[in-house]
C-alpha positions in Angstrom: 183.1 -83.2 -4.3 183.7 -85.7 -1.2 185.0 -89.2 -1.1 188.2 -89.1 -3.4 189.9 -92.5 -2.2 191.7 -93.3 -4.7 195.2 -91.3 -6.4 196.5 -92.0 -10.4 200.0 -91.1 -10.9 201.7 -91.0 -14.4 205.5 -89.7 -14.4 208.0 -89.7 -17.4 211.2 -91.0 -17.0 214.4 -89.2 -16.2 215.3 -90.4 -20.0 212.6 -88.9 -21.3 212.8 -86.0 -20.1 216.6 -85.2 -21.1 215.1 -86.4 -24.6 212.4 -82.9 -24.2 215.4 -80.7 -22.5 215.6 -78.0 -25.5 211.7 -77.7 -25.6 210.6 -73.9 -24.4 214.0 -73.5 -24.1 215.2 -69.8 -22.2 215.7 -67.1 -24.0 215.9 -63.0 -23.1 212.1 -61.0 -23.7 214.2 -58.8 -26.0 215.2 -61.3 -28.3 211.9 -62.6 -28.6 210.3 -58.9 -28.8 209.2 -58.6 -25.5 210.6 -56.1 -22.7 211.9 -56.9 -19.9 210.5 -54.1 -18.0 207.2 -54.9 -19.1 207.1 -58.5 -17.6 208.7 -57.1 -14.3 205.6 -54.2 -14.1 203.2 -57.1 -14.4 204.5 -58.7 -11.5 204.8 -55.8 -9.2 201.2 -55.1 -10.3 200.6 -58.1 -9.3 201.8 -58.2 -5.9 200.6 -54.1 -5.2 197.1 -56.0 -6.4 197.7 -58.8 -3.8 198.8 -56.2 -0.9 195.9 -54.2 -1.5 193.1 -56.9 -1.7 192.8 -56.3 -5.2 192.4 -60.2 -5.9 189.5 -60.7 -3.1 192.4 -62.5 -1.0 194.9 -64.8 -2.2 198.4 -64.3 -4.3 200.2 -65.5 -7.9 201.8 -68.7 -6.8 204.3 -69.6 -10.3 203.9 -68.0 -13.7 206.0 -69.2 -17.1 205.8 -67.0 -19.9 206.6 -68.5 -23.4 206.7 -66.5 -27.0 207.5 -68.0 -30.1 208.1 -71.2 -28.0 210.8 -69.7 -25.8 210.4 -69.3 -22.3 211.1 -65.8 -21.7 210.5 -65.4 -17.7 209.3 -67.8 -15.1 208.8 -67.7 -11.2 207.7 -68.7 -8.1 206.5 -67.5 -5.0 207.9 -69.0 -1.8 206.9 -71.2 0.2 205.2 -72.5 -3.3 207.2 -73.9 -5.5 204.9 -74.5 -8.9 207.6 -75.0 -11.1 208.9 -77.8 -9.7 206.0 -79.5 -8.2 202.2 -79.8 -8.6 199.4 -77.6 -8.3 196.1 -78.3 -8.0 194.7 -77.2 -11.3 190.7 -77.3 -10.7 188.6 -77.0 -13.8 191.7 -76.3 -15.5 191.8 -80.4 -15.7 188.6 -79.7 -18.4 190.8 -79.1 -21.3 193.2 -81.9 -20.5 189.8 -84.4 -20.5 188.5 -82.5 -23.6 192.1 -83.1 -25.4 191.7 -86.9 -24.4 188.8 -86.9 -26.4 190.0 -85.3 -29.2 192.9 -88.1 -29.6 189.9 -90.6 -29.8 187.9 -88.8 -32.4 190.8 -88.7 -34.4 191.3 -92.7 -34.2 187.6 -92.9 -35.2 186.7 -94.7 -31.6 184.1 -91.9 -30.8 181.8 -89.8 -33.0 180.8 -86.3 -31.8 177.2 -87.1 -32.2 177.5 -90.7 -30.0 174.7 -91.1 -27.4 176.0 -91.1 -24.1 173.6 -93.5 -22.5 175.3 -96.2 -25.2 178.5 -96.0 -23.8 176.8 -96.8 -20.2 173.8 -99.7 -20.6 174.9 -100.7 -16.8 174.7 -97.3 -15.2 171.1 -96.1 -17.4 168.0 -95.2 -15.6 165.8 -98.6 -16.6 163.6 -96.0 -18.3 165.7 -92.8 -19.4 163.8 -89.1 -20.5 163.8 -88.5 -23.9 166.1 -85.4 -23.1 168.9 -88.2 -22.0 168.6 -90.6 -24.9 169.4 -87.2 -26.9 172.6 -86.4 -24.5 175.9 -86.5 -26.9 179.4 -86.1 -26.4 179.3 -83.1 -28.1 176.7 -81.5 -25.3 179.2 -82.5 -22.7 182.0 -81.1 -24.1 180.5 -77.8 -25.0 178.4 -77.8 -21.5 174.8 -78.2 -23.5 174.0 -81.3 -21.1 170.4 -79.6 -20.7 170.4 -80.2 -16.8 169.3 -77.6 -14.4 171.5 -78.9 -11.4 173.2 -81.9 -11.6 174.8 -83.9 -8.6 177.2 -86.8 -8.8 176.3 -87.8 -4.8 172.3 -88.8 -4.5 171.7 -89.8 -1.4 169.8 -92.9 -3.7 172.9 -93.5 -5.5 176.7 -93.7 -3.5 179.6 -93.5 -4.8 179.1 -94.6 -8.4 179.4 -90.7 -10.0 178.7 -92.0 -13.6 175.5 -93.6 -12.6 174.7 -90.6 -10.6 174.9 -88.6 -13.1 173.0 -90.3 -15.5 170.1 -90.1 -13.1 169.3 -86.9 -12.7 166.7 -84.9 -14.3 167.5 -83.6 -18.0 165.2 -80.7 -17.6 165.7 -78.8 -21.0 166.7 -80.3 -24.5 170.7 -81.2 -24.8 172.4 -78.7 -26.9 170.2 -75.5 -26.6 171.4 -74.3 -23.2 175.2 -73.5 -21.9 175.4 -74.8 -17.9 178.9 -74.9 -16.6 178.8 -78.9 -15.0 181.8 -80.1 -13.7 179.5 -83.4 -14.1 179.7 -83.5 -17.6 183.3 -83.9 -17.6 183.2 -86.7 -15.2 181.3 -88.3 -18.2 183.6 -87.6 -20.8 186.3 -89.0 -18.3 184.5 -92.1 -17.9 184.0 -92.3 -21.9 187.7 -92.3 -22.3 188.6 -95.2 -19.8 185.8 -97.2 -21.4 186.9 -96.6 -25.1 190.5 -96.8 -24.6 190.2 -99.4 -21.9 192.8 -97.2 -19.9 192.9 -94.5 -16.5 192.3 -91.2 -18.5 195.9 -90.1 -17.2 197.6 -93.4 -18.5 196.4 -92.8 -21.8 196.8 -89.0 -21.4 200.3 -90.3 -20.7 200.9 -92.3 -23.5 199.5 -89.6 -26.1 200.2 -86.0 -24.3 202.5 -86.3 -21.7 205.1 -88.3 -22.4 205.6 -86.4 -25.9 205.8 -83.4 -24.9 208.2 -84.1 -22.0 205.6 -83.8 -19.2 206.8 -85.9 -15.9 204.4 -84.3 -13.1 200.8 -84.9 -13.9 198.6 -87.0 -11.4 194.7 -86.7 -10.3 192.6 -87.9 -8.0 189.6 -90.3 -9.0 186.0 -91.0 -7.5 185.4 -94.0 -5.2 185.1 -96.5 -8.4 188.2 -95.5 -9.8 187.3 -93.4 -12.5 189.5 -90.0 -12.9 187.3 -86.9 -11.8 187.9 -85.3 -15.5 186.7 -81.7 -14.8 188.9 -81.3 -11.5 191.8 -83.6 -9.8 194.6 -82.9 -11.7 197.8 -81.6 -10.5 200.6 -80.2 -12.8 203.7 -78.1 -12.6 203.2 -74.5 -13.9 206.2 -75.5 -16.3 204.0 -78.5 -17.3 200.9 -76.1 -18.5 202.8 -73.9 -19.8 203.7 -76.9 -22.4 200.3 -78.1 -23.2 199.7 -73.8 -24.0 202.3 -74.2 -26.5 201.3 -77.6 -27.5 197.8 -76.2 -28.1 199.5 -72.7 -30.1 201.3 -74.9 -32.6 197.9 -76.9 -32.8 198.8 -80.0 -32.0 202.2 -80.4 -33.5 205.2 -81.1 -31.2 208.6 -81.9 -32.3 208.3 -82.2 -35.8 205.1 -84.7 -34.9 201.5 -83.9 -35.7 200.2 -85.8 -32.3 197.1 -84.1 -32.7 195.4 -83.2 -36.0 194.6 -78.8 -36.4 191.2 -80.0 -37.0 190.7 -80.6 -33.4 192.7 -78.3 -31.9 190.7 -75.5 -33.8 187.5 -76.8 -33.1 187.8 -77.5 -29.2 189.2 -73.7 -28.9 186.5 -71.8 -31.2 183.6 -70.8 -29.8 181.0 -74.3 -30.2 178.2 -72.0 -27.5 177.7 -69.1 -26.0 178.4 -68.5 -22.3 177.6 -66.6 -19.3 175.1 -64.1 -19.4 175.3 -63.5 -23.7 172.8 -65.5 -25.3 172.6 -63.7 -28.8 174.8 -63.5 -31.2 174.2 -59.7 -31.9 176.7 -59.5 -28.6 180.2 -58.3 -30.0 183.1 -60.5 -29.0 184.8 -58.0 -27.6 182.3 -56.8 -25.0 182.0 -58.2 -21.7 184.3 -60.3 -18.9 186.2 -63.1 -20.1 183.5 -65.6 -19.2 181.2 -64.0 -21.8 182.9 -64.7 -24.9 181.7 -68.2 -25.4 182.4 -71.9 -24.8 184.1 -74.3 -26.8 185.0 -78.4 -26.3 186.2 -77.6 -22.3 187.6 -74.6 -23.3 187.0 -70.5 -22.5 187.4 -67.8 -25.2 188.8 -64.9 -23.8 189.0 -61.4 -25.3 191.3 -60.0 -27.4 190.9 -63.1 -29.8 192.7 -65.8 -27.1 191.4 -68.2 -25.3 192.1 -70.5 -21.9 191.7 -73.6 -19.9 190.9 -72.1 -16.5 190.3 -72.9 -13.1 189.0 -71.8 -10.1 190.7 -69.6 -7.8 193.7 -68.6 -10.6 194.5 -71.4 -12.6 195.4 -70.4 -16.2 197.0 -71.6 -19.4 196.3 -68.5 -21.9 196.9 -69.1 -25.8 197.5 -66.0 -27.7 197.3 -67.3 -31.4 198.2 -63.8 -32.9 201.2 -62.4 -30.6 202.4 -66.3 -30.9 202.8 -66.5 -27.1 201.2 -68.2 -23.6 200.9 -67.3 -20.4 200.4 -70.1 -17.8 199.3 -69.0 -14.1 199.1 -71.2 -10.4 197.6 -69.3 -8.3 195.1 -69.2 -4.8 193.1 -65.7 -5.1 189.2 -64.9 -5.3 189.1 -62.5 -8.2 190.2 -63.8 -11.8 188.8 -61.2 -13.9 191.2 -58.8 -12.2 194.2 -61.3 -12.8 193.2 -61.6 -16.1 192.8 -57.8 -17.1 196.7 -57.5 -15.5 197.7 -59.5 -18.4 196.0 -57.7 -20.8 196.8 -54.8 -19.6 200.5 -55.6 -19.1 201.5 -58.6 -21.0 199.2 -58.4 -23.9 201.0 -54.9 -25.1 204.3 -56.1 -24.7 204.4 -58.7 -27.5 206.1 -56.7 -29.9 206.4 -57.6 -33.6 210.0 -57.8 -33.8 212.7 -58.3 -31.4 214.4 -55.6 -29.0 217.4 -54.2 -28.5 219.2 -56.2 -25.4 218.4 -54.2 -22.2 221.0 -55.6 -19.4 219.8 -53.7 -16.6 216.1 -54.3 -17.4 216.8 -57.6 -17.4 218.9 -58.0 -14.6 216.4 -56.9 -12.5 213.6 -58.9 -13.9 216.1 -62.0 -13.4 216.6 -60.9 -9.7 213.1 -60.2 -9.0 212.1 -63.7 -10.0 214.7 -65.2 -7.7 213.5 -63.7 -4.9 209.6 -64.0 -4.9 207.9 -64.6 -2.2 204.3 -64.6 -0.1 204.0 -62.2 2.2 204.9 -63.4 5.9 200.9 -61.6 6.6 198.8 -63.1 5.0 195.7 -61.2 3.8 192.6 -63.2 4.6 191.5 -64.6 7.8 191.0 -68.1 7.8 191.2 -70.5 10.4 193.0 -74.1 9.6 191.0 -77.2 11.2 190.4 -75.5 15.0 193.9 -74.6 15.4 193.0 -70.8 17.0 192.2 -72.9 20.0 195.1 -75.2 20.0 198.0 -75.3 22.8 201.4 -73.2 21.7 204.5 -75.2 22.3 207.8 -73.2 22.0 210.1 -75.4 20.1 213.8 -74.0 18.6 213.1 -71.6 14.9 209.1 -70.8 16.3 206.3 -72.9 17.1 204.0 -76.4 17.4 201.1 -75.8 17.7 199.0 -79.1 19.1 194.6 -79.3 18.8 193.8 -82.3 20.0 196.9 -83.9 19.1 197.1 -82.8 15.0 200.4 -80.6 15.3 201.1 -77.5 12.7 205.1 -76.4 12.6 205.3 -72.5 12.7 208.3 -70.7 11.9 209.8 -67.5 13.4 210.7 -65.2 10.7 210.5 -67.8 8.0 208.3 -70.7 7.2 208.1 -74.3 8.1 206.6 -77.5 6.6 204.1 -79.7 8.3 202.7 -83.3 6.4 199.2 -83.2 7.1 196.8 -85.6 6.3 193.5 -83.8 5.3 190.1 -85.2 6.5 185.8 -83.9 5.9 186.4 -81.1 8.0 189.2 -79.5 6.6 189.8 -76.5 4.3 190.4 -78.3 1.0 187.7 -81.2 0.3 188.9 -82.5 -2.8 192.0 -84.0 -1.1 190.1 -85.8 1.5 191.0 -89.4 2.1 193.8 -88.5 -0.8 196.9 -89.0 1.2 199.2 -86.4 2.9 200.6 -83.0 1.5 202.2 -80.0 3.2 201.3 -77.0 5.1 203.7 -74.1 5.2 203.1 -71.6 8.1 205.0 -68.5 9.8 203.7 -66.6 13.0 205.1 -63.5 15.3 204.5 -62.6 18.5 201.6 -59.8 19.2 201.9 -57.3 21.6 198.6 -58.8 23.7 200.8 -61.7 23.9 198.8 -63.7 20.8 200.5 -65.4 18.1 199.8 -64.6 14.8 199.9 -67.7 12.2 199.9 -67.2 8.2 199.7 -70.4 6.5 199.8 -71.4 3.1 199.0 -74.9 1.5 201.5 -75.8 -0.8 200.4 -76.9 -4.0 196.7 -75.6 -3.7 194.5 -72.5 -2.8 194.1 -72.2 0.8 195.3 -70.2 2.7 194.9 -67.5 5.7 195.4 -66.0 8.9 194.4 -66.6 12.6 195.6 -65.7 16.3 196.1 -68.4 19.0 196.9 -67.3 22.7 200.1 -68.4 23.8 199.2 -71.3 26.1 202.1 -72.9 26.9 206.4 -72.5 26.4 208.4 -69.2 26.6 209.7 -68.1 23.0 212.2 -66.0 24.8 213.8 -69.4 26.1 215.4 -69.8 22.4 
């Protein structure tokens, strides 16, 4: 969606976080029943997968894997850097929104069943359908809003998403239908600021984050301020990988209950069906992992788990019965196939007692996550704002490369950083009019003479691959 203008940040304090510093504390695989040699095949099939297109373009950015509340092996892949700083988390921002909501029903300030339209007399069609007097919390949070399409940017009504929202056309009854609607969660945002009388990620902050130690969390918000809800947020992968384990030990942290089971169990059982199954004669076990239902913002997955998830890799998957999570950052275009590599890799691994110590194994799991990285070539074309028809300036360690005065750093054999301010007609919407964030990019030298440019955004999806002719400077000068 366009017209982001506004940024919410919410950080812990230093002293806060030394408070956390034994949560999801290290430990080897083998002590917590887990090989070593098992995590390290799932990240070479990940990369072979990557190399080979498997994933429809795109790579793993950061992983954290955690059992029995240990973190057992994390990485990331330069130039990203998702343990340390933010990722653009998509939908995954749903269950966050969802889990505001849940601390709200458990203070009594919002029933399930609650009539959306009361919590928005200013923003109502002057005379609402039938279908959207009926709308309730409950059919936003399970996706059962009853709209064919929805869309938060009439042409009649600019820049006020709630009021948008509320006027478009309920088509089918709420609560029969599943519709994926990033729209809905827009509401349920706006229902949190208006009961708590907070930003959704300053409450967030004062129930979820700050407990549990997280200090990176921030989201963008829509032109009147109110957090986007079912995208925006931005998270380390060390961050997500706490609110898995927050979710596993159902909504206990620290000797706390901070969040009571009852929730917890309800937003992650299935509340709907989803996808194409629309009868319950379907088996749970059959079909992708978006086809084994719906609950309060969150997927069920197969194999008895279930996820927050967004687009283009983002995952935090809860595996109640091996007592583990798997949190993923990533920028690729297939995530059943990154999915069925931790099924088929991870999922088998979580053995029921722990192993005998394997020092080599492990060594070379340890080493291998040191040294990740993306791929110099990067596996998808893509041209970045017009810069295949910029001027190539030889500069010392590679490149500038100048369109119309916006200037991209390229390194030589390595990458460099550029700050670049996104606008409408760049690759990554949701952070226009958002503020400035980096651009990683390497090139080499063709044989036609051509550069060849691979950049990455750091911190979010995009990426790809273009050529420029060599306009201007002599590389061989440095």
């Amino acid at each position: 969606m366009k017209h982001l203008v506004k940024i919410c940040i919410w950080g812990a304090s230093f002293a806060s976080m030394a408070a956390f510093a034994q949560d999801l504390a290290p430990a080897t695989p083998e002590s917590q029943g887990v090989s070593s040699r098992a995590i390290l095949r799932w990240i070479e099939e990940c990369e072979t997968t990557a190399a080979t297109n498997g994933f429809r373009g795109g790579f793993l950015h950061g992983f954290v894997i955690v059992r029995h509340g240990k973190t057992i092996a994390e990485g990331t892949w330069a130039p990203q850097n998702t343990l340390e700083r933010p990722h653009m988390l998509y939908s995954h921002s749903k269950s966050f929104t969802s889990t505001a909501i849940g601390f709200l029903v458990d203070d009594g300030k919002i029933d399930l069943d609650s009539r959306v339209l009361s919590f928005f007399p200013d923003a109502s069609p002057e005379n609402p359908s039938e279908n959207l007097r009926q709308v309730r919390v409950r059919d936003l949070l399970t996706m059962n809003l009853g709209a064919v399409h929805t869309d938060a940017q009439r042409d009649d009504i600019v820049g006020d998403w709630v009021k948008a929202m509320l006027h478009n056309n309920i088509d089918r009854e709420p609560g029969t239908v599943f519709k994926y609607d990033s729209g809905a969660t827009h509401l349920l945002a706006a229902i949190v600021e208006k009961v708590s009388g907070k930003p959704l990620m300053a409450f967030l902050g004062e129930r979820l984050f700050n407990p549990l130690g997280m200090a990176s969390p921030w989201s963008t918000v829509s032109p009147t301020g109110v957090a986007c809800g079912g995208w925006g947020m931005n998270m380390t992968t060390r961050d997500i990988a706490r609110f898995g384990q927050f979710l596993l030990q159902e909504g206990r942290w620290n000797g706390r209950q901070l969040l009571s089971r009852e929730w917890i169990r309800l937003a992650t059982s299935r509340q709907t069906w989803s996808g194409e199954i629309v009868v319950q004669s379907k088996t749970i076990g059959s079909g992708s992992d978006w086809s084994q239902g719906y609950g309060f913002q969150f997927w069920r997955c197969r194999h008895d788990a279930y996820r927050a998830d967004g687009a283009a890799g983002q995952l935090t998957i809860v595996f109640p019965r091996q007592d583990a999570v798997v949190s993923v950052n990533a920028g690729l275009g297939d995530m059943q196939r990154e999915l069925d590599l931790i099924w088929e890799n991870l999922l088998p691994a979580f053995g029921a007692v722990p192993l005998a110590e394997d020092g080599a194994a492990l060594s070379e799991l340890r080493a291998k996550c040191a040294a990740l990285a993306l791929p110099m070539e990067g596996n998808a074309e893509g041209v970045f704002e017009g810069m295949d028809k910029s001027v190539v300036e030889a500069v010392p360690g590679g490149w500038t490369l100048n369109a119309n005065g916006r200037r991209l750093r390229v390194g030589d054999g390595g990458w460099l950083v550029t700050q670049w301010k996104f606008n409408d007609t760049n690759v990554e919407p949701l952070f226009e009019n958002c503020g400035t964030h980096e651009i990683a990019a390497t090139g080499r030298l063709m044989p036609d003479g051509s550069l060849s440019v691979t950049w990455q955004f750091l911190g979010g999806i995009r990426h790809g691959r273009f050529s420029v002719g060599i306009l201007h400077g002599d590389k061989s000068a440095y």
